[in-house]
N, CA, C and O atoms as a Maestro MAE file, in Angstrom:
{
 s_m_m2io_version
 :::
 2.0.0
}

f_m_ct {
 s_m_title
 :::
 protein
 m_atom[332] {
  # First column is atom index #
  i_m_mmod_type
  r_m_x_coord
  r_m_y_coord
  r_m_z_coord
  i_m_residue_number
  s_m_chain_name
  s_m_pdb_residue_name
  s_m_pdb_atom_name
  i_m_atomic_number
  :::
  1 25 0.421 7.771 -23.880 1 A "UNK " " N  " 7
  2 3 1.230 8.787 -23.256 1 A "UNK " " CA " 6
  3 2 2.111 8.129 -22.203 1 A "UNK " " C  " 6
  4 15 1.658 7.356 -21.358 1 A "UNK " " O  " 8
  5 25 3.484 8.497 -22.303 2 A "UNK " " N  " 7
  6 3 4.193 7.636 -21.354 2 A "UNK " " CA " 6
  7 2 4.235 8.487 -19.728 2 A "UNK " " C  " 6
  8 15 4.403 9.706 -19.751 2 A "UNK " " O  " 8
  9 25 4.144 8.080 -18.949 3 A "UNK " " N  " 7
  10 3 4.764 8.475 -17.629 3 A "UNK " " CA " 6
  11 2 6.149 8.912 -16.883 3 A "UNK " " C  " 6
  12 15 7.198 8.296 -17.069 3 A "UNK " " O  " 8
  13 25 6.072 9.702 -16.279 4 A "UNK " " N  " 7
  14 3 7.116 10.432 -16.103 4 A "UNK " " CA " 6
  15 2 7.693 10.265 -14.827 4 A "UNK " " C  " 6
  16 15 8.744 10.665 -14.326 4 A "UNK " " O  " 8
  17 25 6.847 9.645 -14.462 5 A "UNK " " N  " 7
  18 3 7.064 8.967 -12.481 5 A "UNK " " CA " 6
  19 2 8.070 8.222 -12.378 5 A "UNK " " C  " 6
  20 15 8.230 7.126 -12.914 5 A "UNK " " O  " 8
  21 25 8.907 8.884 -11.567 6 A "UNK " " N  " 7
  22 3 10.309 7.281 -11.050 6 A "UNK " " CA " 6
  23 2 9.421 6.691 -10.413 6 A "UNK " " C  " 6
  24 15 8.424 7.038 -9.780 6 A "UNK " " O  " 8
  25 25 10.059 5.473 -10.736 7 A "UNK " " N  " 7
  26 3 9.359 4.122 -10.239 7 A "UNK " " CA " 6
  27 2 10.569 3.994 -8.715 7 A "UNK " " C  " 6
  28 15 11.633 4.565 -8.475 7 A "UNK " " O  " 8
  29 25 10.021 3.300 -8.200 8 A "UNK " " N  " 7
  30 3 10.952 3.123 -6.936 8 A "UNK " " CA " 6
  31 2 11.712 2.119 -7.325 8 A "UNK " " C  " 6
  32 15 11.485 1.414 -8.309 8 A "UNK " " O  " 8
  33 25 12.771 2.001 -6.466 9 A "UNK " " N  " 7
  34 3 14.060 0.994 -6.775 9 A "UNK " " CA " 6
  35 2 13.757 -0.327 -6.047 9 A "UNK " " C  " 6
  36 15 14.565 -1.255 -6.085 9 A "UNK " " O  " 8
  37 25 12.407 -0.422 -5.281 10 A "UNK " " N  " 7
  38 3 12.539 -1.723 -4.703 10 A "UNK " " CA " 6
  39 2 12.049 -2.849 -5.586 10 A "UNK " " C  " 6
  40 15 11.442 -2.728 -6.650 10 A "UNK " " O  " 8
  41 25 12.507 -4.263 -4.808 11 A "UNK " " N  " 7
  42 3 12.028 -5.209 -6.027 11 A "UNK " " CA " 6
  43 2 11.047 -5.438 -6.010 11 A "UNK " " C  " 6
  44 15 10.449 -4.683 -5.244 11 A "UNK " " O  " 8
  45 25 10.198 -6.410 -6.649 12 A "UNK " " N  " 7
  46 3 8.995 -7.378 -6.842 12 A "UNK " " CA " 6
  47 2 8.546 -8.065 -5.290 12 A "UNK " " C  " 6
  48 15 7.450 -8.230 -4.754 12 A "UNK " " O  " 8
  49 25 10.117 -8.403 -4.822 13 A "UNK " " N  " 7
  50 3 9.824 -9.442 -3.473 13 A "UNK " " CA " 6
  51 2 9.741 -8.113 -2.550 13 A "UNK " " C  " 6
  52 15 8.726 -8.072 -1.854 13 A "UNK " " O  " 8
  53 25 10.470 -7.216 -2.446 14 A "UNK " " N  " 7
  54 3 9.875 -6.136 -1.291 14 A "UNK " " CA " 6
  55 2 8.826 -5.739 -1.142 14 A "UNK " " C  " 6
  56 15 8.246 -5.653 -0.060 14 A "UNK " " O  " 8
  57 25 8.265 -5.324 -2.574 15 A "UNK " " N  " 7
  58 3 6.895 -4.822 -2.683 15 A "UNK " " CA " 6
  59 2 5.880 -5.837 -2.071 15 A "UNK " " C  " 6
  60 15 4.983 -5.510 -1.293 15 A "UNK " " O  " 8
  61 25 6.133 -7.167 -2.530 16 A "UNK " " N  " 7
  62 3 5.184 -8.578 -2.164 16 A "UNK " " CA " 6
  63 2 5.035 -7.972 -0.839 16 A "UNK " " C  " 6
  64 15 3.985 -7.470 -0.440 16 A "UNK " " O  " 8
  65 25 6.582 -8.063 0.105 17 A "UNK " " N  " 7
  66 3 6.613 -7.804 1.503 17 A "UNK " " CA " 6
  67 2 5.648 -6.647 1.956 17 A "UNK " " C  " 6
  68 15 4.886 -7.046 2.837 17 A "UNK " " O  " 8
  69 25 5.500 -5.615 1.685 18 A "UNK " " N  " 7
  70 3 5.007 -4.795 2.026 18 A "UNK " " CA " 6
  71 2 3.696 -4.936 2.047 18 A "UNK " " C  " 6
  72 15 3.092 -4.624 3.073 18 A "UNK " " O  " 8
  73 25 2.875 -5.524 0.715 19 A "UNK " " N  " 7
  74 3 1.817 -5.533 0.768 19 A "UNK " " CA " 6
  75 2 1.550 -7.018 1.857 19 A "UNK " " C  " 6
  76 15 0.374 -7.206 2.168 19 A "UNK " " O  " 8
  77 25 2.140 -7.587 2.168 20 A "UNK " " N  " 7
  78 3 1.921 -8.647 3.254 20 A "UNK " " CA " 6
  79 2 1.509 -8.118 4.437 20 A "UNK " " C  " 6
  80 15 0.543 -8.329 5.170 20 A "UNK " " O  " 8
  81 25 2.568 -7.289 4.474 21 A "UNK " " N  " 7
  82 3 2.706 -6.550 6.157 21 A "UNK " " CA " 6
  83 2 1.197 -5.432 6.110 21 A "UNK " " C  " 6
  84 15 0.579 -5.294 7.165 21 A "UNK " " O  " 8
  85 25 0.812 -4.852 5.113 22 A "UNK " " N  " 7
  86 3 -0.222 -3.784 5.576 22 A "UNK " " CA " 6
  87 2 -1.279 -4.995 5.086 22 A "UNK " " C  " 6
  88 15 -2.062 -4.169 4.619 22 A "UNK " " O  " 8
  89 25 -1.920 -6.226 4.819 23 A "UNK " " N  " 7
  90 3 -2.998 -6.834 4.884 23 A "UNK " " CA " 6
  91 2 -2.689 -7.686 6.820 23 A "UNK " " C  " 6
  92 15 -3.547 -7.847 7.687 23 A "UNK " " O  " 8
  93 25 -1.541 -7.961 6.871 24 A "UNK " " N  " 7
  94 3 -1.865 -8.443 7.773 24 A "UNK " " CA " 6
  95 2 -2.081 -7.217 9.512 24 A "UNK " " C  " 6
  96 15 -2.207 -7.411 10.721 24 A "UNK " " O  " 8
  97 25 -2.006 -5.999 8.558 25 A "UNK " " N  " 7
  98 3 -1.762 -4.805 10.083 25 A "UNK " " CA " 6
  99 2 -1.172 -4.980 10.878 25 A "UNK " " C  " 6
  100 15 -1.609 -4.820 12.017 25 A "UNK " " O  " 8
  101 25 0.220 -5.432 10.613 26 A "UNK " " N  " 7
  102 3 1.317 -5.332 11.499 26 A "UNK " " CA " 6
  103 2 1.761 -4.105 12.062 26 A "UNK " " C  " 6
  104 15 1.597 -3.007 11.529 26 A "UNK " " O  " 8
  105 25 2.439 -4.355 13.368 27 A "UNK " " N  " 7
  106 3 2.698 -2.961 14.017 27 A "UNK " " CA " 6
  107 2 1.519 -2.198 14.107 27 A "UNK " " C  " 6
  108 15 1.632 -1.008 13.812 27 A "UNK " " O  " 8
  109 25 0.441 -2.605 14.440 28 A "UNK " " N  " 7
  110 3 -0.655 -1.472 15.072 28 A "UNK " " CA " 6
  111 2 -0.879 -2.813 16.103 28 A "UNK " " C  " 6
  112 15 -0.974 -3.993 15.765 28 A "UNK " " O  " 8
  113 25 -0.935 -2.193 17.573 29 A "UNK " " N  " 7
  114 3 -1.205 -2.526 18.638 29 A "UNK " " CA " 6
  115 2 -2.349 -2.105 19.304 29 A "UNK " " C  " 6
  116 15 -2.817 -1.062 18.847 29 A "UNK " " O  " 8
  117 25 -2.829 -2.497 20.061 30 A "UNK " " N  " 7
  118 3 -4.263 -1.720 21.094 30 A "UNK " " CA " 6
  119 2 -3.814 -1.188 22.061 30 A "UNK " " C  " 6
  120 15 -2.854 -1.683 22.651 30 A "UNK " " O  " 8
  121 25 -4.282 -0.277 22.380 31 A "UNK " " N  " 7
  122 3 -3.828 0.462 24.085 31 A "UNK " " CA " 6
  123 2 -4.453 0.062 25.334 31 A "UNK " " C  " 6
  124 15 -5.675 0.143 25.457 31 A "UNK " " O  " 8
  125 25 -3.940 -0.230 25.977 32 A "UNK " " N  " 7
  126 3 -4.198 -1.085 27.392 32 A "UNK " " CA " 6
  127 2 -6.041 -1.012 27.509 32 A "UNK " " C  " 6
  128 15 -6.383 -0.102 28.264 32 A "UNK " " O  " 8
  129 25 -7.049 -1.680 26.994 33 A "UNK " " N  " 7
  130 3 -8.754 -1.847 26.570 33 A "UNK " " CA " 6
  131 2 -8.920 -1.246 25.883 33 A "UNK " " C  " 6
  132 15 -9.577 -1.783 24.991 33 A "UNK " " O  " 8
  133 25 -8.614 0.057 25.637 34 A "UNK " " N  " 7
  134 3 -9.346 0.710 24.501 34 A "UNK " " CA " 6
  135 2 -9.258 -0.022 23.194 34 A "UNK " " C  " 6
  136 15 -8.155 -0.132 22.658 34 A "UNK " " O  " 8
  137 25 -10.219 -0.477 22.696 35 A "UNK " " N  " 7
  138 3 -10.929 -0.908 21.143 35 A "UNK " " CA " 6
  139 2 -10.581 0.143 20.049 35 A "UNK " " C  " 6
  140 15 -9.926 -0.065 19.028 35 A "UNK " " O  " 8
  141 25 -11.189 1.409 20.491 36 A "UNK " " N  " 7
  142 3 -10.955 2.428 19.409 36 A "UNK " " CA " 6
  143 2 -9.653 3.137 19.341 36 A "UNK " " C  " 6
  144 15 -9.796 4.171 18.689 36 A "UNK " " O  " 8
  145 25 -8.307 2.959 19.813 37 A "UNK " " N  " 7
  146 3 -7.387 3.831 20.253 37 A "UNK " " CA " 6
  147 2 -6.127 2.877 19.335 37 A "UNK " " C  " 6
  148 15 -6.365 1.671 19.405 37 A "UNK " " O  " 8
  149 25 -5.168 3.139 18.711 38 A "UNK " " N  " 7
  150 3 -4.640 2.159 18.077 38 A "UNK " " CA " 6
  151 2 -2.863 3.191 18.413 38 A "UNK " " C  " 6
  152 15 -2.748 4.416 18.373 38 A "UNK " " O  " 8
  153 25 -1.656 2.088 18.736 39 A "UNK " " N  " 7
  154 3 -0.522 3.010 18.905 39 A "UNK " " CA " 6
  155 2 0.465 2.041 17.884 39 A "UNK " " C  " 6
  156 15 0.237 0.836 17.784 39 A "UNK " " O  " 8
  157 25 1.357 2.568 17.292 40 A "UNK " " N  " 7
  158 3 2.151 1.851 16.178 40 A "UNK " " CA " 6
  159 2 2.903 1.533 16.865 40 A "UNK " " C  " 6
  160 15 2.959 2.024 17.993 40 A "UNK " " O  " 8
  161 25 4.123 0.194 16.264 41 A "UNK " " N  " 7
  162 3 5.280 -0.468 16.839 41 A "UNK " " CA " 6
  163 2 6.552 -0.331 16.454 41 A "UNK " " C  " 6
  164 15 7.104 -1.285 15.906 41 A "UNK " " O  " 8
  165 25 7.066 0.568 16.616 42 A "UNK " " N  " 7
  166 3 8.409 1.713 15.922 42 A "UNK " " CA " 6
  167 2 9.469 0.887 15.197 42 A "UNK " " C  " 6
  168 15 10.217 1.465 14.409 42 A "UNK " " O  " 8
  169 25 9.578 -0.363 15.400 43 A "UNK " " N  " 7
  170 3 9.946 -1.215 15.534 43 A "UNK " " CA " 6
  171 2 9.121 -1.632 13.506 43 A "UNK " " C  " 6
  172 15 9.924 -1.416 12.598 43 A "UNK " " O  " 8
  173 25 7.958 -2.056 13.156 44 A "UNK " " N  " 7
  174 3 7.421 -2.258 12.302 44 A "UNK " " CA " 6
  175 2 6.843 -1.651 11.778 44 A "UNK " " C  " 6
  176 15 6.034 -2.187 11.021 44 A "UNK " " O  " 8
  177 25 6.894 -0.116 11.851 45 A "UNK " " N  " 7
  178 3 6.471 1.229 10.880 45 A "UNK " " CA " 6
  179 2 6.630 0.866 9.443 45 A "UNK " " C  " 6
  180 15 7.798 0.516 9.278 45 A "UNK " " O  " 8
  181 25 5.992 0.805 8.405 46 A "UNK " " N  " 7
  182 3 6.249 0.733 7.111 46 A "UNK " " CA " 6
  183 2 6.365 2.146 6.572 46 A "UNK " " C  " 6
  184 15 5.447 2.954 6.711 46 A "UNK " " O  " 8
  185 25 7.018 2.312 6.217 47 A "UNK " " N  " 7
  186 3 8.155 3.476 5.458 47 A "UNK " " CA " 6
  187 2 7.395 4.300 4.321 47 A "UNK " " C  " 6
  188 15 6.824 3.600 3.484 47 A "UNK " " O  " 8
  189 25 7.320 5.439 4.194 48 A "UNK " " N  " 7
  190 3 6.375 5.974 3.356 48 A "UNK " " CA " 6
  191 2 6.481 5.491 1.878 48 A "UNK " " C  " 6
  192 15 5.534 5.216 1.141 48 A "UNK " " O  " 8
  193 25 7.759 5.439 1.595 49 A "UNK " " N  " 7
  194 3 8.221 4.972 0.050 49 A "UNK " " CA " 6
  195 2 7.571 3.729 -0.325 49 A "UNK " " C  " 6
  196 15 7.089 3.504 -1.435 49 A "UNK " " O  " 8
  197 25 7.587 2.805 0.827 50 A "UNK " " N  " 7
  198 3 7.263 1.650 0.921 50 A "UNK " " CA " 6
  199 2 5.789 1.507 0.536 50 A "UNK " " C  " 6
  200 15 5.335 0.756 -0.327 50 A "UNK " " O  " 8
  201 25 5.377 2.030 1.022 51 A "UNK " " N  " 7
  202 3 3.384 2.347 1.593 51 A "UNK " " CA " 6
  203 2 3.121 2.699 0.033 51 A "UNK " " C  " 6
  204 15 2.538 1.858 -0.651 51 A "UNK " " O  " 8
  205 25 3.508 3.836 -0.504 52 A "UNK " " N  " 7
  206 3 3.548 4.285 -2.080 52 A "UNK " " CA " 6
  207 2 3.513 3.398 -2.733 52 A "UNK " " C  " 6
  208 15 2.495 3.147 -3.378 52 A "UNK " " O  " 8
  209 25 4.779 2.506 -2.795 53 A "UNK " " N  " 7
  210 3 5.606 1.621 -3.849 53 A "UNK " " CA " 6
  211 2 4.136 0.257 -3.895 53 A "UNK " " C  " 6
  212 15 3.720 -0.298 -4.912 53 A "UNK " " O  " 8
  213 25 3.619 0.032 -2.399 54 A "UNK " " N  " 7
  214 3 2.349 -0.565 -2.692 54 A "UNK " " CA " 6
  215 2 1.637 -0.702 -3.409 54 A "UNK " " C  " 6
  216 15 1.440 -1.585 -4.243 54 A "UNK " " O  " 8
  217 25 0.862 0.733 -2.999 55 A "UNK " " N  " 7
  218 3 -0.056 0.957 -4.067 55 A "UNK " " CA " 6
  219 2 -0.080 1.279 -5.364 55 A "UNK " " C  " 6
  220 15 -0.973 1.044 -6.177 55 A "UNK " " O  " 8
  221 25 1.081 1.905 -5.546 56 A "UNK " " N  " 7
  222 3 1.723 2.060 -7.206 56 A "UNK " " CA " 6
  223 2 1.165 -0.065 -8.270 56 A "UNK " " C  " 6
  224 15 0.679 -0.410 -9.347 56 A "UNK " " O  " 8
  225 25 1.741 -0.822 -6.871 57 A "UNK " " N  " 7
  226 3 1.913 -2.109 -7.298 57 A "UNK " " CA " 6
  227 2 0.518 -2.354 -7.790 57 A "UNK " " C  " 6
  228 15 0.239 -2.588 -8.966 57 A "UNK " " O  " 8
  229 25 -0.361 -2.281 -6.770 58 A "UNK " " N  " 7
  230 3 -1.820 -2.946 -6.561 58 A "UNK " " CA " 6
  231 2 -2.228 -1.842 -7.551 58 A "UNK " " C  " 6
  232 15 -2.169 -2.702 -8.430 58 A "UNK " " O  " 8
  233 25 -2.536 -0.891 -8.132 59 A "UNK " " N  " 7
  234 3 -2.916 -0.239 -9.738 59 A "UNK " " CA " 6
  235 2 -2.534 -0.771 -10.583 59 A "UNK " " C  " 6
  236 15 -3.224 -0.820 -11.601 59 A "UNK " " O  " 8
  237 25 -0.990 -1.540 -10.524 60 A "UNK " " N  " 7
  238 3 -0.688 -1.746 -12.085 60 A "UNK " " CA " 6
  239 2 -1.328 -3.128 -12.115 60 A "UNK " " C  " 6
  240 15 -1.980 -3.514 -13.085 60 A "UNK " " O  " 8
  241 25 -1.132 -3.823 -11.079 61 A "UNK " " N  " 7
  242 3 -2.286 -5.376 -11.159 61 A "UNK " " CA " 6
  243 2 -3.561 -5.002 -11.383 61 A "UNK " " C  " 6
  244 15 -4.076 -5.427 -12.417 61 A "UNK " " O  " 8
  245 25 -4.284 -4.220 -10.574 62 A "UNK " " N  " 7
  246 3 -5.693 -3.651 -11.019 62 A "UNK " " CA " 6
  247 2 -5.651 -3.842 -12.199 62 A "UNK " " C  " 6
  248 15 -6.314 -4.766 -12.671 62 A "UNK " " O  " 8
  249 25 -4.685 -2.846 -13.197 63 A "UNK " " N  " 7
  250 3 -5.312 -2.288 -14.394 63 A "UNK " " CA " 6
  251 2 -5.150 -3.599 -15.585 63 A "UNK " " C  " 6
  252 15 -5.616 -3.711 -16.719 63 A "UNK " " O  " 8
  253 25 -4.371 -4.398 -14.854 64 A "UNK " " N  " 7
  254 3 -4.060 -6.137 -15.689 64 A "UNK " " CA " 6
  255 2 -4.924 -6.947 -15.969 64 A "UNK " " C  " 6
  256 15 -5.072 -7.639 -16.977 64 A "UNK " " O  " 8
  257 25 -5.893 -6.800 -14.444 65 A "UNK " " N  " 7
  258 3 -6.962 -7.878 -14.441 65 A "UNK " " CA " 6
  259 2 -7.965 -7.894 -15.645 65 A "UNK " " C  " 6
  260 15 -7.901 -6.911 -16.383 65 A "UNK " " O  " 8
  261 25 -8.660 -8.628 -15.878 66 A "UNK " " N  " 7
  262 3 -9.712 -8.280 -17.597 66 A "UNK " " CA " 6
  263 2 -10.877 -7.883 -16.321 66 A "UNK " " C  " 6
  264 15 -11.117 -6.691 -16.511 66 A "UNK " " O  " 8
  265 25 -11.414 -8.195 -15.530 67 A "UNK " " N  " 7
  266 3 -12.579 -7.814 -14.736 67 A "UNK " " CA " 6
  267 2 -12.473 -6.646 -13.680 67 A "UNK " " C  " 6
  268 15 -13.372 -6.431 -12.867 67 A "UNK " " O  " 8
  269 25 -11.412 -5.972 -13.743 68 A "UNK " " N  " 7
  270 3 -11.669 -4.681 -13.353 68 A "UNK " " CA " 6
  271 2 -12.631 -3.503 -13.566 68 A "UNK " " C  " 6
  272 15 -12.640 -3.099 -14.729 68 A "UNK " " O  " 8
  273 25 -13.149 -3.092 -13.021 69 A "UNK " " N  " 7
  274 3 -14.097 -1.869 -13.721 69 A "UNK " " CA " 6
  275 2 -13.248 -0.362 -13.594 69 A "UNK " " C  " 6
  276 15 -12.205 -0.195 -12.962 69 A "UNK " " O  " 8
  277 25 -13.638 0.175 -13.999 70 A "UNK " " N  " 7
  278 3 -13.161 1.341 -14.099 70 A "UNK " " CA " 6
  279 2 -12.982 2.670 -12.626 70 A "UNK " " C  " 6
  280 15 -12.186 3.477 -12.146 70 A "UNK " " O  " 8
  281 25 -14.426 2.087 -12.447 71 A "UNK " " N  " 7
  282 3 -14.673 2.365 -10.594 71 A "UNK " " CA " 6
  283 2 -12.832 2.493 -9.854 71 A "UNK " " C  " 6
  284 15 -12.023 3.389 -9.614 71 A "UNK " " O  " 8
  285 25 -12.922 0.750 -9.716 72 A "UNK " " N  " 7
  286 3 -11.718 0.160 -9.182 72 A "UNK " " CA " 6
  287 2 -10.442 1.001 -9.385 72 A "UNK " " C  " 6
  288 15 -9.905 1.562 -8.430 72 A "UNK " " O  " 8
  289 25 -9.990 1.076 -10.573 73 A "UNK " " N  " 7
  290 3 -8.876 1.763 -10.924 73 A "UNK " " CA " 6
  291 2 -8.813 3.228 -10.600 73 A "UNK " " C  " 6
  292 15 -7.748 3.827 -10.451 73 A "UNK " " O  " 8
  293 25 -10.133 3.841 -10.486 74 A "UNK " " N  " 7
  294 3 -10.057 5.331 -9.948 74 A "UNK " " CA " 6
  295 2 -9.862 5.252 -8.680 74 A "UNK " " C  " 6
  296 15 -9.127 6.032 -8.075 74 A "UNK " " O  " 8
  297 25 -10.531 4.254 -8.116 75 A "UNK " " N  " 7
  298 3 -10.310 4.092 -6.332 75 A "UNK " " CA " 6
  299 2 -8.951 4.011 -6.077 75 A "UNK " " C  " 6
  300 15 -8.357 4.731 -5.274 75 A "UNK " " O  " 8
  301 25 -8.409 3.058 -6.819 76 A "UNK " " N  " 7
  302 3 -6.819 3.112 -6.159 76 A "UNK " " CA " 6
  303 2 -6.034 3.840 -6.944 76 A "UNK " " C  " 6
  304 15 -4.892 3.657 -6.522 76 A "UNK " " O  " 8
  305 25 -6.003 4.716 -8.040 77 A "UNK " " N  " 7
  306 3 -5.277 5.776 -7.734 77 A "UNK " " CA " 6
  307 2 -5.570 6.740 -7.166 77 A "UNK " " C  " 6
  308 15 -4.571 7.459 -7.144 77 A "UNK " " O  " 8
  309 25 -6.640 7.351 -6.515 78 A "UNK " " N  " 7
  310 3 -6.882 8.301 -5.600 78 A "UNK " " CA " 6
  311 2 -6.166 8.080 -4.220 78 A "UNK " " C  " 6
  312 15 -5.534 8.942 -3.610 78 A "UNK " " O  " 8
  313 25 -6.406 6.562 -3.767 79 A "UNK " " N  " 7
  314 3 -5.318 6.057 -2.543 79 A "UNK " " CA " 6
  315 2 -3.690 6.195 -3.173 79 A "UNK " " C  " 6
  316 15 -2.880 6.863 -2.530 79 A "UNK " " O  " 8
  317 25 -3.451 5.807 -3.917 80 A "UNK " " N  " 7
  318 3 -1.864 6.079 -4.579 80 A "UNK " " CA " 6
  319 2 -1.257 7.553 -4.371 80 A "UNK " " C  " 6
  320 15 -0.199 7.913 -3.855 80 A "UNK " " O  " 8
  321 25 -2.553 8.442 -5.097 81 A "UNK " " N  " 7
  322 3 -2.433 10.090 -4.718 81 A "UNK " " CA " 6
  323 2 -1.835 10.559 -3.454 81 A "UNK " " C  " 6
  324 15 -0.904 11.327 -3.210 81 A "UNK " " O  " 8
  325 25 -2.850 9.692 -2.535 82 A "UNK " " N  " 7
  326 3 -2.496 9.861 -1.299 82 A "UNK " " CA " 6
  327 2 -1.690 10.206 -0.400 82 A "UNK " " C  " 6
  328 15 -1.532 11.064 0.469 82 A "UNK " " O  " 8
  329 25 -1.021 8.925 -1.024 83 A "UNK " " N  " 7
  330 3 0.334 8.240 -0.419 83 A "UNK " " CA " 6
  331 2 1.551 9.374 -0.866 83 A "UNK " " C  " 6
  332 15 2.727 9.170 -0.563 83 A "UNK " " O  " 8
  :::
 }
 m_bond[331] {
  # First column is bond index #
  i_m_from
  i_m_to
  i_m_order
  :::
  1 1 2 1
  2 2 3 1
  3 3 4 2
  4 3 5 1
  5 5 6 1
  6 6 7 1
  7 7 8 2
  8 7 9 1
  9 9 10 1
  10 10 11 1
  11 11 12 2
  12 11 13 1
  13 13 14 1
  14 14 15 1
  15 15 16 2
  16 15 17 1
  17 17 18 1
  18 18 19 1
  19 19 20 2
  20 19 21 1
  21 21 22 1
  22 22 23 1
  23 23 24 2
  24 23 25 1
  25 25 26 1
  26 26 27 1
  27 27 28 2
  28 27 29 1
  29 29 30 1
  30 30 31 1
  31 31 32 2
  32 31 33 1
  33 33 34 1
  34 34 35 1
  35 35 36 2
  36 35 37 1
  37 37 38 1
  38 38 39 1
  39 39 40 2
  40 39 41 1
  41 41 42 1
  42 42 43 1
  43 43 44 2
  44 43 45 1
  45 45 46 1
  46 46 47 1
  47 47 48 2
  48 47 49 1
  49 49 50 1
  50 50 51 1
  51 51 52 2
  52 51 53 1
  53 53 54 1
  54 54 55 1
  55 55 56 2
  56 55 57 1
  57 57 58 1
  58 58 59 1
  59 59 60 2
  60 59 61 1
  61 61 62 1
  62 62 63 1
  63 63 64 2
  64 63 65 1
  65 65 66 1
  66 66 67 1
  67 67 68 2
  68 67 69 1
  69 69 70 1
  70 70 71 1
  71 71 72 2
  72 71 73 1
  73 73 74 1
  74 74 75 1
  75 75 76 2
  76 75 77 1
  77 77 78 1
  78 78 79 1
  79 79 80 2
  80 79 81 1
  81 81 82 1
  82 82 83 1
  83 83 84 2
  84 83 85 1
  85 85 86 1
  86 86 87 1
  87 87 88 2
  88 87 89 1
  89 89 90 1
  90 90 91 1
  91 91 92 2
  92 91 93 1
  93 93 94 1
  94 94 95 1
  95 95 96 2
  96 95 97 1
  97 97 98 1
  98 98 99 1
  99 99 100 2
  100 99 101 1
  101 101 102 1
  102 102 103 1
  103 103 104 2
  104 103 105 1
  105 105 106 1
  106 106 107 1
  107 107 108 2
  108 107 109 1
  109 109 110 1
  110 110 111 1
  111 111 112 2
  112 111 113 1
  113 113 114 1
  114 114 115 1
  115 115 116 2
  116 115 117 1
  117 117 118 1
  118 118 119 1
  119 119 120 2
  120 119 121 1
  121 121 122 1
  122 122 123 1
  123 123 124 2
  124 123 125 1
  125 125 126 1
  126 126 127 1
  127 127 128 2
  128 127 129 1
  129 129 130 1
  130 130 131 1
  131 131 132 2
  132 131 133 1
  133 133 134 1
  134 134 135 1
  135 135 136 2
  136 135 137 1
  137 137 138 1
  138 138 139 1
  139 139 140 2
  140 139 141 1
  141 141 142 1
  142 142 143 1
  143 143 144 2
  144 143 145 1
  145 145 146 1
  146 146 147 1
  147 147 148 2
  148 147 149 1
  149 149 150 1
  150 150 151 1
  151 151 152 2
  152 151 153 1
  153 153 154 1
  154 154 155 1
  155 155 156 2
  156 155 157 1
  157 157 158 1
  158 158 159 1
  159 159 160 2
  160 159 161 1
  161 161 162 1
  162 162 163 1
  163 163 164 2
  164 163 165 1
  165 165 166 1
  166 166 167 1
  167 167 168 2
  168 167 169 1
  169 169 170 1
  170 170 171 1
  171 171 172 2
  172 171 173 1
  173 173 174 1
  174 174 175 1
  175 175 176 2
  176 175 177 1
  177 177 178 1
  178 178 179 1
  179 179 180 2
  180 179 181 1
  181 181 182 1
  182 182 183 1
  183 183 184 2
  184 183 185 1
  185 185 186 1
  186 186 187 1
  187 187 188 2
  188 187 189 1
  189 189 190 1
  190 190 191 1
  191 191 192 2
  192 191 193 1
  193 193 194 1
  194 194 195 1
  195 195 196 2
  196 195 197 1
  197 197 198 1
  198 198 199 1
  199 199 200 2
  200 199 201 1
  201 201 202 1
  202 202 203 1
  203 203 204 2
  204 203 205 1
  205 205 206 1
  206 206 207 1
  207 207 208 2
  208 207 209 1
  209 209 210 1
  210 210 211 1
  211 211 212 2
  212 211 213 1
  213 213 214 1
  214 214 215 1
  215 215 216 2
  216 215 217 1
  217 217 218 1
  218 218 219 1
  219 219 220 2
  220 219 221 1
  221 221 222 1
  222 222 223 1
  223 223 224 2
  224 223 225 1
  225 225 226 1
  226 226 227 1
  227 227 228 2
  228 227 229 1
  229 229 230 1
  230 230 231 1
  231 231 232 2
  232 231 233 1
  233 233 234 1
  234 234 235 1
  235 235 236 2
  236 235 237 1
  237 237 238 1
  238 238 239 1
  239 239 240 2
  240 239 241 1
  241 241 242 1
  242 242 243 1
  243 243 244 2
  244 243 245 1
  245 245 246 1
  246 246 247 1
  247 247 248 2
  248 247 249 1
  249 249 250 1
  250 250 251 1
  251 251 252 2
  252 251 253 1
  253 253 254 1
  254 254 255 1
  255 255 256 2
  256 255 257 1
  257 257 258 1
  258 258 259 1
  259 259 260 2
  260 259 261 1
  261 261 262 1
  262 262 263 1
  263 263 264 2
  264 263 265 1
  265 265 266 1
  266 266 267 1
  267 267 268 2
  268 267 269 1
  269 269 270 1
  270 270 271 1
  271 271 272 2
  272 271 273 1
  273 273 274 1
  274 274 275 1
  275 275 276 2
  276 275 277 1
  277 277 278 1
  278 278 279 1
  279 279 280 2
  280 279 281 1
  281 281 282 1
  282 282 283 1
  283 283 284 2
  284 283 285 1
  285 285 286 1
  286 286 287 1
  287 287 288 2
  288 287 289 1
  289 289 290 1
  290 290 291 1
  291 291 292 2
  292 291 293 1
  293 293 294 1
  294 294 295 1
  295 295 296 2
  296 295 297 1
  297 297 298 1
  298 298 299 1
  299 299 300 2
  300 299 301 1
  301 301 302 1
  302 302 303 1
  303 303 304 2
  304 303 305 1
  305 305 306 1
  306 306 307 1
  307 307 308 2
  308 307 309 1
  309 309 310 1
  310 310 311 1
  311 311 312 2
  312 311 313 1
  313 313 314 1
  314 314 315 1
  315 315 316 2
  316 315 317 1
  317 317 318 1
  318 318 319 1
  319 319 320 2
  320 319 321 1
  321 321 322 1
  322 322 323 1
  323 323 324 2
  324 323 325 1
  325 325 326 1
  326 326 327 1
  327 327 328 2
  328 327 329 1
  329 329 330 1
  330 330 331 1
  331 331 332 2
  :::
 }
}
C-alpha cells in the first residue's frame, strides 16, 4: 500500500543536521542551579517540520536495518505520531 504523506522538502544533509542537533541537546540550557528546570535558546529552537522530518528519517532507517524488531518500529512511529 503506498503512502500518501508529503515527504518534506529538506535534504539528506539537513535531516543528518537535525538529528545531530537533538542527540547532542542543543539549545536546552539550565537555569541559574536548578538541575530539574531546563529553558530553550531561541536562537537554536529546532523547528517543528524539522523535529518531524527526523523522525520520519530514523523509521525509515529503523525499518532498513535486518535486526530491528518489530517493538522498535512501533516505538518510533508512535514518536513520529507525535511530532
Amino acid at each position: 500500500m503506498a503512502s500518501k504523506r508529503k515527504h518534506s522538502t529538506l535534504t539528506l544533509k539537513d535531516k543528518l543536521e537535525v538529528l545531530k542537533r537533538l542527540d547532542k541537546s542543543e539549545g536546552v540550557t539550565k537555569i541559574g542551579g536548578s538541575d530539574d528546570e531546563t529553558q530553550c535558546d531561541k536562537k537554536d529552537v529546532v523547528p517543528h517540520a524539522d523535529g518531524a522530518a527526523a523522525f520520519d528519517l530514523a523509521l525509515r532507517y529503523l525499518e532498513q536495518q535486518p535486526d530491528t524488531t518489530p517493538a522498535d518500529v512501533l516505538f518510533m512511529r508512535r514518536w513520529r505520531n507525535y511530532a
